[in-house]
C-alpha positions in Angstrom: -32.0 -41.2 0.7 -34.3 -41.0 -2.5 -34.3 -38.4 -5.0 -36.6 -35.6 -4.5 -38.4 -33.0 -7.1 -36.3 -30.4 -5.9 -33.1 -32.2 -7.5 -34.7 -32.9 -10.6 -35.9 -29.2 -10.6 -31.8 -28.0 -10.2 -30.9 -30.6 -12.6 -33.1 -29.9 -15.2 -32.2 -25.6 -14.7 -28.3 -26.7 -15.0 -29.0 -28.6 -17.9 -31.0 -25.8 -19.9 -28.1 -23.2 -18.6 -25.0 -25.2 -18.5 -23.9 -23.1 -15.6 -24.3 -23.5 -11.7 -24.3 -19.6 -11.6 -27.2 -19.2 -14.5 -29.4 -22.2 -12.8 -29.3 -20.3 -9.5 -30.4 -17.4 -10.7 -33.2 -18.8 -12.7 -34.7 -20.9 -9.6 -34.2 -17.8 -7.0 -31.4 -19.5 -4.7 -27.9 -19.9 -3.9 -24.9 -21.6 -6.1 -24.1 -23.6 -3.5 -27.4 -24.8 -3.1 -27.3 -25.9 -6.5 -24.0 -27.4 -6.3 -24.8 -29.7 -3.4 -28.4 -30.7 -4.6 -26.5 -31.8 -7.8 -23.7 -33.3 -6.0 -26.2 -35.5 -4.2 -28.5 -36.5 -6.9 -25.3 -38.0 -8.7 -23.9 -39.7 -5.5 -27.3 -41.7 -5.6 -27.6 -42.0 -9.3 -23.7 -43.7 -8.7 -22.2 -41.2 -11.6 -22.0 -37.7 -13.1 -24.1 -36.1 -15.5 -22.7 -33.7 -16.7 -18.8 -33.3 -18.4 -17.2 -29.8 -16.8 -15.5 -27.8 -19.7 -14.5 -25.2 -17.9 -17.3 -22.9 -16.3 -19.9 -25.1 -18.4 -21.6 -28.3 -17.7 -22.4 -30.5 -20.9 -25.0 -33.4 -20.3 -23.2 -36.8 -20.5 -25.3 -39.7 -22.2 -26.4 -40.4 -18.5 -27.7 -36.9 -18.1 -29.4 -37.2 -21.1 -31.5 -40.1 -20.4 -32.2 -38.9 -17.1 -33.3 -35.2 -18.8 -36.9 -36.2 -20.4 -37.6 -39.0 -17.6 -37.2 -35.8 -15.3 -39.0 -33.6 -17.0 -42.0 -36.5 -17.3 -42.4 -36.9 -13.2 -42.3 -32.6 -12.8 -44.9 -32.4 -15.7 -47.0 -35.2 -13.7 -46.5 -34.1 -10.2 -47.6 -30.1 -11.5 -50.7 -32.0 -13.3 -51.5 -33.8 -9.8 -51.4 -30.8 -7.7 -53.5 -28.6 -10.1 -55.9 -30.9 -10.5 -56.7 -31.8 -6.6 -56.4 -28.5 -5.8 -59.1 -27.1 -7.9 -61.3 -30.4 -7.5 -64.2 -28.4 -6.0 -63.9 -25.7 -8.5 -67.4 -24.3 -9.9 -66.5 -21.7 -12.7 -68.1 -22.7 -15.7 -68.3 -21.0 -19.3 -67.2 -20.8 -23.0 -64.8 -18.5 -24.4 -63.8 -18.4 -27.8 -60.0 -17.8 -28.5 -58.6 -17.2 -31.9 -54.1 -16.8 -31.8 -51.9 -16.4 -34.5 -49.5 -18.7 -35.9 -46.5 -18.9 -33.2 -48.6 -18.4 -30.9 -51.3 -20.8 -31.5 -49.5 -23.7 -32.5 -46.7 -23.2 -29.6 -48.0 -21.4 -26.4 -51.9 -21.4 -26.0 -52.1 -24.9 -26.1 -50.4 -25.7 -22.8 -51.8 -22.4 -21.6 -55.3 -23.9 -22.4 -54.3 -27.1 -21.2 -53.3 -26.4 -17.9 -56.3 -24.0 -17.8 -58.8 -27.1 -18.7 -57.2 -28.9 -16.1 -57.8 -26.6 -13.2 -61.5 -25.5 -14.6 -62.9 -28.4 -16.4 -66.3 -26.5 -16.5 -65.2 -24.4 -19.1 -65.2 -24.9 -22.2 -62.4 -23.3 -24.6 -62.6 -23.3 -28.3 -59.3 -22.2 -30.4 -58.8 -21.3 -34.1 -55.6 -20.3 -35.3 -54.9 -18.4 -38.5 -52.4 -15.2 -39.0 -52.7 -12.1 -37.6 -54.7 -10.2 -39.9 -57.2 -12.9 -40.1 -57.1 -13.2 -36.2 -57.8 -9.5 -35.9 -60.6 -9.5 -38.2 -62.6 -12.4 -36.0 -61.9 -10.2 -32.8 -63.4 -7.5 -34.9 -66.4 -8.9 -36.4 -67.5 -11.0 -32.8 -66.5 -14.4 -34.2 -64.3 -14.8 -31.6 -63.7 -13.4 -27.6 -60.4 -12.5 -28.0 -57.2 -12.5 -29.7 -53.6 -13.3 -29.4 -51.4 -11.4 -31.8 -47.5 -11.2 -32.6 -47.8 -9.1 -35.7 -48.6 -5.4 -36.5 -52.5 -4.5 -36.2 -54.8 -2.1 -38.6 -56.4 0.8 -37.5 -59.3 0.3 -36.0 -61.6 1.9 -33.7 -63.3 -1.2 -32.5 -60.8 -3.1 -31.4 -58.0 -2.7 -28.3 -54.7 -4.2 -27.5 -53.0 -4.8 -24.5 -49.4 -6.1 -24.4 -48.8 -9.5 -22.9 -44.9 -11.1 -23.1 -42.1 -10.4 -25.6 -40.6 -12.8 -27.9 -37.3 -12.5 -29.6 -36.8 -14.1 -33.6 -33.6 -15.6 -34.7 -31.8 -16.6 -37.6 -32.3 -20.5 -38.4 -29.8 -22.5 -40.1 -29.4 -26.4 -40.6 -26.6 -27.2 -38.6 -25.0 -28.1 -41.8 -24.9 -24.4 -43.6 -21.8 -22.3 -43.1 -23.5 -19.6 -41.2 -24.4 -22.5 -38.3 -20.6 -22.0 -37.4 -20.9 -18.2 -36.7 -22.0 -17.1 -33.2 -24.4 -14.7 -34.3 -25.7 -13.3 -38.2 -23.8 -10.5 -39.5 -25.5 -8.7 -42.1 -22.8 -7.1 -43.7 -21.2 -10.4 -43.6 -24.0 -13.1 -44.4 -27.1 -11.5 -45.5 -25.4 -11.3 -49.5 -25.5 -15.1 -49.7 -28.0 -16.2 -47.9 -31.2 -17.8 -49.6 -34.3 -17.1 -46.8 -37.3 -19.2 -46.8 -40.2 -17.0 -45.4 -43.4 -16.9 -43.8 -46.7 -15.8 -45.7 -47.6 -12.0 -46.8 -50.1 -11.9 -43.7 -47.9 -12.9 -41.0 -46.9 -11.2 -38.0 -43.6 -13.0 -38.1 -42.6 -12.1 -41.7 -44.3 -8.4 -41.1 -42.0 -7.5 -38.2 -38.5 -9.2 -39.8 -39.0 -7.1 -42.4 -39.8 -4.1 -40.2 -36.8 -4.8 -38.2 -34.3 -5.1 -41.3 -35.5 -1.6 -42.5 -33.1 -0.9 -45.5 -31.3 -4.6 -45.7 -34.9 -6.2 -46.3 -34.5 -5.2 -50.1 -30.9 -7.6 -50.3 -33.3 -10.1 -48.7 -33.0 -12.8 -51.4 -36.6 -15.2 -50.7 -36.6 -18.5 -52.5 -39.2 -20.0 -50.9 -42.9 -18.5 -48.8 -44.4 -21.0 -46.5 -47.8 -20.9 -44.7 -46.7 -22.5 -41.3 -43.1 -22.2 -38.6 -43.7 -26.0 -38.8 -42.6 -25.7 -42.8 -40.5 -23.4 -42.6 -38.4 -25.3 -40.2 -38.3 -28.3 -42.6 -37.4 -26.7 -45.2 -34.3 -25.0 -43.2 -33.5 -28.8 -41.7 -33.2 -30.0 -45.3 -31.3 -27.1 -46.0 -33.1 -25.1 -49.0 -31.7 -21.9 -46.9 -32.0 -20.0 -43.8 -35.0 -18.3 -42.3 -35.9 -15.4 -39.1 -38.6 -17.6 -36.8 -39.8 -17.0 -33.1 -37.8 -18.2 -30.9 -40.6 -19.9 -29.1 -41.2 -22.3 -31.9 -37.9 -23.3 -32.5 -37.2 -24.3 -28.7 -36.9 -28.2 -29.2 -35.0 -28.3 -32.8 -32.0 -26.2 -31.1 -32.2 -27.9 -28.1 -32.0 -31.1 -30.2 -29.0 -29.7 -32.5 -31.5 -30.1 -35.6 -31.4 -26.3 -36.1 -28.6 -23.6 -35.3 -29.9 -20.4 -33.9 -28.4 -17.6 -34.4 -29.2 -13.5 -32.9 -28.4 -10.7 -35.8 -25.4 -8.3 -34.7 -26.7 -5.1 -33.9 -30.5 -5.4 -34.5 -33.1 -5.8 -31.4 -35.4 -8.6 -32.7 -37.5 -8.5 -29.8 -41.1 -8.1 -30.2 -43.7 -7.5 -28.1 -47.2 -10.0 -28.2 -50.2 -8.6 -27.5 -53.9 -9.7 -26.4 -56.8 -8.0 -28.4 -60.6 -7.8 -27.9 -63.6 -5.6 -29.0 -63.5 -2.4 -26.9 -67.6 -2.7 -26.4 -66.7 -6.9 -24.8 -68.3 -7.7 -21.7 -65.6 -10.1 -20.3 -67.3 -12.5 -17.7 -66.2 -14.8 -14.9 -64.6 -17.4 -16.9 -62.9 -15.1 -19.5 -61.5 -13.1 -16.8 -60.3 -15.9 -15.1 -58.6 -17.1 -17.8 -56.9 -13.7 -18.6 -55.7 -13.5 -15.5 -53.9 -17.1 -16.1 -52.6 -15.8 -18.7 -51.0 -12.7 -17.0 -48.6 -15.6 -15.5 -46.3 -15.0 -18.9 -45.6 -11.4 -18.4 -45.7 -11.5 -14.8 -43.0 -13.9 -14.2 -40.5 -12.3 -16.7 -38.9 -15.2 -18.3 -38.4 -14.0 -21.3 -35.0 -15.8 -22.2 -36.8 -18.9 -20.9 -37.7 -21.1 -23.7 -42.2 -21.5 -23.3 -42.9 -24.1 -25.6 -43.0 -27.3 -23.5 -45.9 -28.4 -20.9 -43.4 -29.1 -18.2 -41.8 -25.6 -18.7 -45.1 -23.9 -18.3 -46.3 -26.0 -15.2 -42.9 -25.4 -13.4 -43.8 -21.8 -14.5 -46.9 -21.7 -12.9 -46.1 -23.6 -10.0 -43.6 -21.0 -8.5 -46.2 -18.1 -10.0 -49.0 -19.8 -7.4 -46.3 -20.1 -4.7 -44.8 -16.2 -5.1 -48.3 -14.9 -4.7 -48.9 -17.2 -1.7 -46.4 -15.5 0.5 
């Protein structure tokens, strides 16, 4: 019997979860089915992949070369099928796109990618700055839209609409003290901790210190960095701890290079938003393309880590099959 997509598909979900009970849930079917597709796939692989620890399942060193080699043929099979299926398709256009930081650097690609793929007529164009600067180019026309994180100014030109939330954490090298707690206690932590921060300008660093109300002023910043990508150095090398989105910090935690970490009694989520000029004629291909995008808030995966291609076209792949039905 050879392996099918399907059994990658349950592997993968019950390696991201560690539980049979989570990975059913997330792929819409039954523990048992879970159980027996994973059951099978190690019967012809001739071994386990995972070591049981009670309810958990931990990746072995054989489930973890099997995990990217997975993820590889689901990326390339969802590429395959996108691509002959819209072989014949005729919409055609430019749209201009401008996306703050997170979101630029860690969503909108893929989302632009996979987009490309299945209308290579169009012709997208993407600047990424913070979210000031982004809502200024929506603003003055440079641009066709926006995507936001951060707080907007008042204006009477320009709309919002909300898209997907997205959640910031702590980040800690795995190395720092506060990597052994389960979660940031500000009572507890915030006194010693030294933060590394995002720019004055950014959505990210904006809504952290909106979110901390009165414990921003014992906020102790050593360091103010331009870019996640930074930031996330500087934490790995262990200059102090910083608040991110947890949609750029997906592959460092998954990796063990960075401990995350949710603060006790504070909700951190935040809510992303798309913007525009309120007088924008949207055509064909900008619709279209909106509508793509809708595929993030319509599927309501928020505790679903976004920031990989194969992620996102397993994503879209059961979006297109739900609406089919």
């Amino acid at each position: 019997m050879s392996i099918t997509l399907r059994q990658l598909e349950i592997f993968i979900a019950v390696a991201e979860t560690a539980q049979v009970t989570k990975a059913s849930k997330k792929l819409f079917v039954t523990q048992s089915a879970v159980s027996m597709a994973l059951a099978e796939l190690e019967n012809q692989l001739g071994g386990s992949l995972f070591d049981r620890h009670g309810r958990s399942l931990i990746l072995n060193a054989r489930g973890r070369y099997l995990l990217p080699l997975g993820k590889d043929i689901i990326a390339q099979v969802g590429s395959i099928e996108t691509i002959m299926s819209e072989r014949n398709d005729k919409l055609a256009g430019h749209i201009n796109i401008a996306a703050s930081s997170s979101l630029g650097n860690y969503i909108l690609p893929y989302l632009v990618g996979a987009f490309k793929k299945a209308h290579p007529r169009v012709y997208l164009n993407m600047l990424v700055n913070n979210t000031r600067h982004v809502e200024e180019m929506v603003q003055d026309g440079r641009v066709d839209i926006g995507f936001v994180e951060g707080a907007l100014q008042k204006s009477s030109t320009v709309i919002a609409r909300p898209w997907f939330q997205d959640e910031l954490v702590v980040l800690a090298a795995p190395s720092d003290p506060i990597a052994a707690n389960e979660s940031f206690d500000l009572k507890r932590d915030l006194p010693n901790s030294r933060w590394i921060m995002r720019e004055k300008g950014s959505g990210t660093a904006a809504i952290f210190e909106e979110k901390l109300q009165g414990h921003f002023a014992k906020v102790n910043i050593v360091m103010e960095m331009g870019h996640p990508e930074s930031v996330k150095r500087a934490v790995e090398s262990g200059v102090g701890i910083a608040c991110l989105s947890a949609l750029t910090s997906c592959r460092e935690v998954e990796n063990g290079w960075l401990k995350s970490l949710k603060i006790d009694g504070i909700d951190m989520k935040r809510q992303l938003r798309i913007i525009s000029r309120k007088d924008k004629q949207f055509d064909d291909a900008l619709v279209e393309f909106l509508a793509f995008c809708d595929v993030m808030s319509d599927c309501d995966e928020e505790n679903i880590c976004l920031s990989s291609p194969w992620k996102l076209q397993s994503m879209l792949a059961r979006h297109s099959s739900s609406k089919k039905r």
